[in-house]
C-alpha positions in Angstrom: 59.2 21.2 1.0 58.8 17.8 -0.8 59.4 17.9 -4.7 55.7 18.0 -6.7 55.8 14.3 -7.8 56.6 13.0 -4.0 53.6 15.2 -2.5 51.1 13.4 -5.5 52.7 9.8 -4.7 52.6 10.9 -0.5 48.9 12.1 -1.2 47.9 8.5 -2.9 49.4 6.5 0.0 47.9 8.6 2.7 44.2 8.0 0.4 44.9 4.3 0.4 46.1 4.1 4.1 43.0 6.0 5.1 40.3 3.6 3.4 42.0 0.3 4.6 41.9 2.0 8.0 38.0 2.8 7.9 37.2 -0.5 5.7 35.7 1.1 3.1 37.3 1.3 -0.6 37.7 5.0 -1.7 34.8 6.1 -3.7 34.3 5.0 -7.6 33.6 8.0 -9.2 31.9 6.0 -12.1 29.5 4.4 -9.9 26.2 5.3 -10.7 23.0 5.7 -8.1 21.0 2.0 -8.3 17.2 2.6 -8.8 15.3 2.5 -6.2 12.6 -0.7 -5.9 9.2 0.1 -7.1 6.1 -1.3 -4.9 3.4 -3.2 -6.5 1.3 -2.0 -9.2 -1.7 -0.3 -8.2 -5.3 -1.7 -9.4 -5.8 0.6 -11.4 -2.5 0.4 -13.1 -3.3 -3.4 -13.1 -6.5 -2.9 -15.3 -5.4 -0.4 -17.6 -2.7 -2.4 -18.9 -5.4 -5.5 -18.8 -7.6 -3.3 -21.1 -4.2 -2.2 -23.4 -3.6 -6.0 -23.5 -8.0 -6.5 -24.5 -8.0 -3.5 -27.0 -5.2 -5.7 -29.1 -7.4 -8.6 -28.9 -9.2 -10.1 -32.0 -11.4 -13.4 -31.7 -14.4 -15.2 -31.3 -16.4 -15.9 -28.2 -19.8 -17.2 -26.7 -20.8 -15.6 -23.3 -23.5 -16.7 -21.0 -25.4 -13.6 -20.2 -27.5 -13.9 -17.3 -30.0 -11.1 -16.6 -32.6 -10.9 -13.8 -35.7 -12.6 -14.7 -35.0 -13.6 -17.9 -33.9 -17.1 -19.0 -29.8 -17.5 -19.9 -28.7 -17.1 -23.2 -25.5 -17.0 -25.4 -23.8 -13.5 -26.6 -22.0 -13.9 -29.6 -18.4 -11.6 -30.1 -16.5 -11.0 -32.9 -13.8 -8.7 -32.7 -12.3 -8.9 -36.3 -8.3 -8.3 -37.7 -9.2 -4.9 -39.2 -10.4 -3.4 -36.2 -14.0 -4.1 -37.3 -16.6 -6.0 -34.3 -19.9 -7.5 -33.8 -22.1 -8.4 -31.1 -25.1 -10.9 -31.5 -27.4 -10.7 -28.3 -30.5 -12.7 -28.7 -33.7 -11.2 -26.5 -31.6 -7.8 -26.8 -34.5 -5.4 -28.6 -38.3 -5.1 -27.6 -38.3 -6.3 -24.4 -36.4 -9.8 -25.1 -38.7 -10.4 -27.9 -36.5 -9.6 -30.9 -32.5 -10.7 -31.3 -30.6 -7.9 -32.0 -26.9 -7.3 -33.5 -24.9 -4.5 -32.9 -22.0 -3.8 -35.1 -19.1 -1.5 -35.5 -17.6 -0.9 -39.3 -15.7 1.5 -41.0 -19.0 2.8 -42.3 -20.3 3.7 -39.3 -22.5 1.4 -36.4 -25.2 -0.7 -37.0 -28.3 -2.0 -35.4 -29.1 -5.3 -36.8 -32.6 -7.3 -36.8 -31.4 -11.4 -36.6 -33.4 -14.2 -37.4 -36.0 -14.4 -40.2 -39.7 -14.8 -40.0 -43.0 -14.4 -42.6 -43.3 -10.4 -41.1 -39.5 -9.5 -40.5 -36.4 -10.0 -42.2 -33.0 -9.8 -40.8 -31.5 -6.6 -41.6 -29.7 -3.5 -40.3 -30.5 0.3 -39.6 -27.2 2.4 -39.7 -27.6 4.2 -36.2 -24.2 6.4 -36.2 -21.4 7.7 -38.2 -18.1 6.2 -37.0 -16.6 6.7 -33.9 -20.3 7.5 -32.9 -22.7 5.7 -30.3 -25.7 3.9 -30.5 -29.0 5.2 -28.8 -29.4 4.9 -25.4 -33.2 3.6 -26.2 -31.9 1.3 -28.7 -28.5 0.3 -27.2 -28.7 -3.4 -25.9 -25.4 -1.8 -24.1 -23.6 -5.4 -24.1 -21.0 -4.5 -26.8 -19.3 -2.0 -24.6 -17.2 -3.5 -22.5 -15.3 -5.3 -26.1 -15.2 -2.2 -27.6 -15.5 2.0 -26.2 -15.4 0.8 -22.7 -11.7 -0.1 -23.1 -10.8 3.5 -24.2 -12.0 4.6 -20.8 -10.2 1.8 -18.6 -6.9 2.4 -20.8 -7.2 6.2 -19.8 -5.5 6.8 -16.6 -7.0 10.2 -16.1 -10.6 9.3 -16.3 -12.7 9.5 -13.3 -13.0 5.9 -11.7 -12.4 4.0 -8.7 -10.7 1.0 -9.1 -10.2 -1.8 -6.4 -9.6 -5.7 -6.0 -12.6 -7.6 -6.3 -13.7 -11.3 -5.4 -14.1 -13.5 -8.6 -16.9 -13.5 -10.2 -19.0 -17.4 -10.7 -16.9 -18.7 -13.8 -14.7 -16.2 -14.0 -10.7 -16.8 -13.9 -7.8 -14.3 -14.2 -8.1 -10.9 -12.2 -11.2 -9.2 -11.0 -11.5 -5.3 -10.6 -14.6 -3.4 -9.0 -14.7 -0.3 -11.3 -17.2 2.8 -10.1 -17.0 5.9 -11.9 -16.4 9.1 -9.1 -17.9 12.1 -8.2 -16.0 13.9 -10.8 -17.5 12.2 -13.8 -20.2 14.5 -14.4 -21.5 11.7 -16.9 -20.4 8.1 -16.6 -17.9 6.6 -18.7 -18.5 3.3 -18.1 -20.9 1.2 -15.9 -20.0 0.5 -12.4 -19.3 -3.3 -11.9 -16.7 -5.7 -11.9 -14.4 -6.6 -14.4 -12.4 -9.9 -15.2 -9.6 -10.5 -17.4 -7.0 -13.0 -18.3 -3.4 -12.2 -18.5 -4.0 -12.1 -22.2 -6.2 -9.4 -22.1 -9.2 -11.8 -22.4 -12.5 -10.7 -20.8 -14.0 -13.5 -19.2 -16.9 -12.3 -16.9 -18.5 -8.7 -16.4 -21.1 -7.9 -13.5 -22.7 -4.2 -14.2 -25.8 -2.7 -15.5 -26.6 -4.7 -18.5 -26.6 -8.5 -16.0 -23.7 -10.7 -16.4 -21.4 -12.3 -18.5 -19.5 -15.2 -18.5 -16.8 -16.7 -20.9 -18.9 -19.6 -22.2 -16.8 -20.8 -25.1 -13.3 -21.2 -26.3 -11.3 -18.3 -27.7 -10.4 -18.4 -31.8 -9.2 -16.1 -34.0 -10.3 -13.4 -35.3 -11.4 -13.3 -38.9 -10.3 -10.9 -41.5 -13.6 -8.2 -40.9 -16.9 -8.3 -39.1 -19.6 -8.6 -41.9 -23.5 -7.7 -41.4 -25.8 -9.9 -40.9 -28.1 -9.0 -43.4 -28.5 -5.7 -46.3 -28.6 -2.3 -44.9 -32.1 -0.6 -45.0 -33.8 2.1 -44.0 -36.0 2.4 -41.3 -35.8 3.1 -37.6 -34.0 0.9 -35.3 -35.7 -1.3 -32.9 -35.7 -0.4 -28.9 -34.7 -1.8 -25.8 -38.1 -1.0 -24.2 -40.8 -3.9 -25.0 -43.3 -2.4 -27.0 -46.6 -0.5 -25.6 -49.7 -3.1 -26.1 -51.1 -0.7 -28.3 -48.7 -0.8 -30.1 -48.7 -2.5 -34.2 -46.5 -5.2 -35.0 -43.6 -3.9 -36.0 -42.9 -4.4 -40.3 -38.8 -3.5 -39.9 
């Protein structure tokens, strides 16, 4: 029997002798497992990180909202530093008669009255607490996709159906057709289509409300979103055009 030392040297060469006979080196026992590729991101993992990139956003904008039957006109956004937004939309109350603001503060939201005439001043109703919504009858509904709407495409877990769609007219970046499934027992967002730059920038939105187009540059941000005009009380102005019957309205 070979001496302890000349089995361990007899066992090395034999190792050694082995690999250079197969062609393979003997195995590293350091080496680790390399990760295995990853496809392509899904659309849905495409828009959510879109929205992260819009929720971070704070600027200016103009966008051309088109709306059946009803001439073209330009939406104002502000989406301020502190977290604070605004959203000018002129026709957006009483059947396209009155320009309406909607506005989001740490105070709570706000419907705002714009322009100034001999019977109405500008002015704004408080129409929620924070982290509330507006009024379905008095919601001009164009502020959401700059402000709750994101929560929901950010979510992973909500109910929606996401897929590539075409671009929309004036659009650039990346287009998504969004529709809310079965399992939403109430909407959490609008079915459409959705655009954004790589930036996050939202720059055309098809869905309920008509369409929107980036219209203008993109600036900053300023510091808050201020209110048009003093709070007051009174109610806030609909959607709906009012009856015929109906008395000019004195808010």
């Amino acid at each position: 029997m070979l001496p302890r030392p000349v089995q361990t040297v007899a066992a090395v060469l034999c190792a050694l002798l082995a690999a250079g006979c197969t062609g393979q080196a003997p195995p590293d026992p350091q080496a680790t497992a390399q990760p295995a590729p990853t496809g392509a991101l899904t659309p849905r993992t495409q828009l959510a990180g879109l929205a992260a990139a819009a929720k971070d956003r704070r600027f200016m904008a103009g966008y051309a909202l088109s709306q059946p039957g009803r001439p073209a006109r330009t939406v104002a956004v502000t989406v301020a530093v502190d977290g604070t937004w605004r959203v000018d939309v002129p026709g957006g109350a009483l059947g396209g008669q009155a320009d309406v603001g909607v506005a989001g503060t740490k105070d709570g939201l706000y419907q705002c009255r714009l322009g100034a005439s001999t019977t109405v001043a500008t002015g704004c109703v408080k129409v929620a607490q924070p982290g509330g919504a507006v009024p379905v009858s008095q919601d001009p509904r164009i502020e959401h996709p700059f402000t709750d709407w994101l929560d929901v495409l950010t979510d992973r877990q909500a109910a929606l159906s996401v897929a590539p769609a075409a671009q929309l007219p004036g659009s650039r970046g990346t287009c998504f057709s969004v529709e809310p499934t079965a399992a939403a027992l109430v909407a959490p967002i609008d079915a459409g289509v959705y655009c954004y730059d790589k930036d996050g920038t939202l720059t055309a939105a098809r869905a309920g409300f008509g369409t929107l187009v980036l219209a203008t540059a993109v600036s900053p941000g300023p510091p808050t979103a201020t209110l048009p005009g003093p709070v007051m009380a009174g109610t806030p102005m609909p959607t709906a055009a009012p009856s015929p019957s109906a008395s000019p309205s004195t808010r």
